[in-house]
N, C-alpha and C positions, 0 to 999 in steps of 0.2 A: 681361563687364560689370565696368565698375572700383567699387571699394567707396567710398562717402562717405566719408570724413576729412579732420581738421584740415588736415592737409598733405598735397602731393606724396610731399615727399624727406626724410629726416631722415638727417644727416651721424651716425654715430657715430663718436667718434673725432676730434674737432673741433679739439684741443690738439694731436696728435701733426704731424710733416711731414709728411706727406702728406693727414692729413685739412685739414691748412689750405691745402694746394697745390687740394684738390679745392673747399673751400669758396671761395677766391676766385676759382676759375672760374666756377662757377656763379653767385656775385655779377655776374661779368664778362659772362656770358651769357644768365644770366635774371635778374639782379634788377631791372633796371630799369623793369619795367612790371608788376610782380607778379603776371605767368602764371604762374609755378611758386610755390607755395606750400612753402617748406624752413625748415628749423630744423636746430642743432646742438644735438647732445648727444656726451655719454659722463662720464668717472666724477666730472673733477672741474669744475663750473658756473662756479666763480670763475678756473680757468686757463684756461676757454674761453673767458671774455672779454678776457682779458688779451691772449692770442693774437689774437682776434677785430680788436679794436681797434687794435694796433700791425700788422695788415694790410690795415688799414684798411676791414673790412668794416659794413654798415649796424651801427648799435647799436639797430635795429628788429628784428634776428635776434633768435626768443628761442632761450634757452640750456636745456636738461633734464638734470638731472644724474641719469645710471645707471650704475650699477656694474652690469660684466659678470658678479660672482656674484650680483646680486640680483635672480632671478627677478619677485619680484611687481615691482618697481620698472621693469624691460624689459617685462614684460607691458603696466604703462600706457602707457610708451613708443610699443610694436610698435604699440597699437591707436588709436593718434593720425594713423599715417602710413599711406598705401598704399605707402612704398616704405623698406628704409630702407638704407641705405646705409653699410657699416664698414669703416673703417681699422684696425681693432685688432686687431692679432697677436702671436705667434702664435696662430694659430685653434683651436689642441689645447689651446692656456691660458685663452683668454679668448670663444673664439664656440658653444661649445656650447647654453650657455646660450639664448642670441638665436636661431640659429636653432629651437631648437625653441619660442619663445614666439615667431615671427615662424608658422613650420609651423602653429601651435595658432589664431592670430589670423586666417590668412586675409592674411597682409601680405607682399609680395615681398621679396625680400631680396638683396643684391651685395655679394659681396667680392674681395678681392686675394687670395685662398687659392691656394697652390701644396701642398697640406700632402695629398697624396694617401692615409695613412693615417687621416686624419681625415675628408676628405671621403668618402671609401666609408663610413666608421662614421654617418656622417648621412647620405650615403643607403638604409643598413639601419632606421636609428633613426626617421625624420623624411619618409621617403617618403608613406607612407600617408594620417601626417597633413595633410601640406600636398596632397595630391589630394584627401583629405578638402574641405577649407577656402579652397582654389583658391589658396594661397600657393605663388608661380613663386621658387623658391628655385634661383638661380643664380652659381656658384661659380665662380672664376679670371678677374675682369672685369676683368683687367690687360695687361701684357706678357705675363703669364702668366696665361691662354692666346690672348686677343683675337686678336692676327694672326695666331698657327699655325693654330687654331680655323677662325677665319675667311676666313682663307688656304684650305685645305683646301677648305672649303665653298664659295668662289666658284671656285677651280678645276674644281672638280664640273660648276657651273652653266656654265661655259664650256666646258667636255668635252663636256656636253651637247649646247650651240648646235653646237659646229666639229662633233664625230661622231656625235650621235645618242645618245650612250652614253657612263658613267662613266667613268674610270681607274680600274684593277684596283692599279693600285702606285703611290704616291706619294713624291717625294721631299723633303723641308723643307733648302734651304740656306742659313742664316744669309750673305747674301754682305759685307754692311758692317753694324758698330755702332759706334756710340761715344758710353760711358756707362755708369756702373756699377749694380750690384745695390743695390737699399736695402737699409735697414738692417735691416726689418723681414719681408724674402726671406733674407736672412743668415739672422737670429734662427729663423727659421721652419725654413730647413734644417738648423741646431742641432739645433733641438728635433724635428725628424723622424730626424732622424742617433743623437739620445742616445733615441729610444722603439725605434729600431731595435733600439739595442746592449743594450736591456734584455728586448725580446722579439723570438725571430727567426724570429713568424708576420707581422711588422711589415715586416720584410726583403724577406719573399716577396710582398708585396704590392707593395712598393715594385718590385720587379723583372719584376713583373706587366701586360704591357702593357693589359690586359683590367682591372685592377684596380678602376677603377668602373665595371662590367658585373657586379658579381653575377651567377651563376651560369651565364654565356659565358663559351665556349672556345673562341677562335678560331684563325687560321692562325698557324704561329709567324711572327714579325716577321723584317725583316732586322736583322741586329748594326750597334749604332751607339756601339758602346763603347771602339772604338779607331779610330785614323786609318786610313784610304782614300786611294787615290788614286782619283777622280772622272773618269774618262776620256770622261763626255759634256760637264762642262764643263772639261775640262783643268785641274785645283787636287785640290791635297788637303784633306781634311777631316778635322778633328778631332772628337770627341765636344764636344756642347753641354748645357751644366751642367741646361740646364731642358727638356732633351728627354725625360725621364720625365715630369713632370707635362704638357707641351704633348700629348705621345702619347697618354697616357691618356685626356686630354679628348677628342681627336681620337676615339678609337676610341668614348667614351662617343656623341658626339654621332652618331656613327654607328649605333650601337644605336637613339638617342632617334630617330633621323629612319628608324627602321624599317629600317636598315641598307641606307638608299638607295645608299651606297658599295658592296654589295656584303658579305657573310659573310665573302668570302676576302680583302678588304681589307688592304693593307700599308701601312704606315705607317713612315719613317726620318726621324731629324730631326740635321742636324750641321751644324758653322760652317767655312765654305770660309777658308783660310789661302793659297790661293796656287800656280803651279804649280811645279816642280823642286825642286831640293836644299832652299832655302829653303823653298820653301813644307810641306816635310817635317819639314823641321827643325821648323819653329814649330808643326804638326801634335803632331809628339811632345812637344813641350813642354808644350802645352796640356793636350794627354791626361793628362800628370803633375799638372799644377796644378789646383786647386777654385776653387769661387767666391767661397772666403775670402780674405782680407790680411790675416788675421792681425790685430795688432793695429790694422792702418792700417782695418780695418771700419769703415762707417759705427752708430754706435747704433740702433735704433728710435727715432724723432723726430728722427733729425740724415739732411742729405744735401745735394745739392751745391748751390751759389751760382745765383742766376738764368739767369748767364753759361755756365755749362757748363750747364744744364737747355738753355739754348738754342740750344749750338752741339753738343749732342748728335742723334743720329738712329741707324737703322736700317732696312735693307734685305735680305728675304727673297723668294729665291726658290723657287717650288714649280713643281716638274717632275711629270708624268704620263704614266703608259703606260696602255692599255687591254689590253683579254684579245685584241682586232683587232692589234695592236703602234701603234694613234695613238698618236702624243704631241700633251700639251699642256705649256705653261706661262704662267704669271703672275706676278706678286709683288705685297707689299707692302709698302708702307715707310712710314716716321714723321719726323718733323721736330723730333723732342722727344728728348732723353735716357730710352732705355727703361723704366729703373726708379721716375720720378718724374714728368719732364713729360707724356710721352705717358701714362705710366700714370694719374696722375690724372684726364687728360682722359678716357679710354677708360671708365675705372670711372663717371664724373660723367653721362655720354652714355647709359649704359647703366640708372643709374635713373632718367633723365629716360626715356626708350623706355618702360620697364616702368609708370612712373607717366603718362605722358603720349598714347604712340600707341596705338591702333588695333591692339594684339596679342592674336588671338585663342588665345595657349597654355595651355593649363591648368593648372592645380595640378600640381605637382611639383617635385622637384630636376634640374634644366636645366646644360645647356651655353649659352656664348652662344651660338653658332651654331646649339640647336638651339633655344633660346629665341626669339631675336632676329632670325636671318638678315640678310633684305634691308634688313629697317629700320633694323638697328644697322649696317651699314656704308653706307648712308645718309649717318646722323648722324654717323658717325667720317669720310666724306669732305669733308661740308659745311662740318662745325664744328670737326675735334679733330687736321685734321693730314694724316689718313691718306690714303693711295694705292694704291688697289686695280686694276691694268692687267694686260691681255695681253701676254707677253713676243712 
């Protein structure tokens, strides 16, 4: 049953890039007829409209100004909205706060969080409450983890139809991207990298495929931490920067969905470079390199031109074996630059779902897949790009 309030969706984060990439889509998608009921906020009122208006969004939007350390101030906030929606990372600096006044309120909650030692500390912290209060707190509504996540999960459903039965081991192959990491995936894996190097019970979580599954121990994984040669699709593959956080969700939403994948479930996630000498070469290369540039990083609030949001994209393939020896495969892919076009769209869709459809989930902290499923790749085929097929 959804809860009366003012609004739908409340933007938090409305000033920074990507909360304004997210807010003019939704201008561009619901504002016209005023079925979604949204507002922006975050800490400063006078910069969000400044942004607001040179993007030419209605000046009908109102504006709330909260600071992410001020409790009572996000409480009013949370209980305005059924849904609310943040841009503002990193999440170990600035979102503890929110979700637990969103947990307490009964209000849903979406973010770009890849920050896996933070996300397990709220789902210790912030479980209870929000099954308490029916608040569907759902973590990594981006690139990271939407199409791994989701990928996974319609793999599943199509293993099903062709044999009757799951895949017992799954593969995740990054086959094409092109587009860089925001700024605010940068900053975030900083700030996960320097909590590591100060505690290294932080380390062991991070290397923890299980890590948000509290108190599950599952099968060890296969190793995806140096390059392969990949001899079902002839390429080799290197390690993929964001295949720790993609994993862990994978293996969460598997827990949430009663461990429909299976106890003994495997999980690998790596980015195909190619086959022979070359495709070896740039294999080992990558495996040296991070997801940094160094000084060339984008900032949190800076990222790339229209032009390349638009000539970016992404294509993932997901391969399956069963405990019978079936295979399946599927992919999916994007038409947006991962870290900004698509991701906007993907995040915007998914508290449109939680504030608008027909989803009977309950209170808790969620994956999208196990939150969402069918509904949200739906809406990410309809509206946001995406392309969910049979290989």
């Amino acid at each position: 049953m959804k809860v009366s309030r003012e609004f739908d969706v409340i933007v938090y984060g409305a000033s920074g890039f990507t909360g304004q990439l997210i807010a003019e889509y939704l201008a561009e998608h619901y504002g016209a007829d005023g079925s979604l009921r949204w507002a922006l906020a975050g800490r400063n009122a006078e910069k969000i409209r400044l942004v607001s208006s040179a993007s030419g969004l209605p000046d009908t939007l109102e504006v709330i100004a909260a600071d992410s350390a001020d409790r009572a101030a996000l409480d009013e906030m949370v209980a305005r909205t059924r849904v609310v929606l943040t841009a503002v990372g990193p999440y170990q600096f600035y979102g503890s706060e929110l979700v637990g006044a969103c947990a307490t309120a009964g209000t849903d909650y979406v973010d770009l969080c890849g920050e896996t030692n933070w996300m397990r500390q709220m789902v210790i912290e912030h479980s209870a409450a929000a099954q308490a209060s029916g608040a569907r707190i759902v973590f990594s509504c981006g690139f990271d983890s939407i199409p791994f996540d989701l990928g996974v999960y319609y793999l599943q459903q199509v293993a099903r139809e062709k044999t009757g039965a799951v895949v017992k081991d799954v593969k995740g192959r990054v086959r094409q991207m092109k587009g860089h990491a925001s700024g605010g995936t940068v900053a975030s894996l900083k700030a996960t990298m320097a909590a590591a190097a100060k505690d290294p019970s932080v380390l062991q979580q991070l290397k923890n495929p299980y890590c948000l599954v509290p108190g599950f121990e599952g099968v060890p994984q296969p190793p995806s931490h140096k390059p392969v040669y990949d001899e079902e699709i002839d390429s080799w593959a290197a390690p993929f920067i964001m295949a720790q956080i993609n994993m862990s969700n994978v293996h969460r939403s598997n827990a949430l969905l009663d461990f429909a994948y299976g106890e003994d479930f495997t999980y690998t996630e790596m980015l195909l470079t190619g086959p022979g000498e070359q495709g070896e070469s740039m294999a080992m290369a990558m495996a040296e390199s991070g997801l940094s540039d160094g000084d060339k990083d984008p900032l949190p609030g800076e990222g790339p031109s229209r032009e390349e949001q638009l000539a970016g994209f992404y294509d993932i393939l997901f391969q399956g074996k069963s405990a019978s020896g079936d295979r399946v495969a599927v992919s999916v892919g994007g038409d947006r630059d991962p870290g900004y076009g698509s991701t906007s769209r993907m995040i915007a869709e998914s508290a449109v779902a939680l504030a608008c459809d027909d989803i009977p989930t309950a209170g808790g902290i969620w994956t999208p897949a196990a939150a969402m499923g069918d509904t949200l790749i739906k809406r990410l085929v309809d509206n946001a790009g995406l392309v969910f097929k049979t290989e």
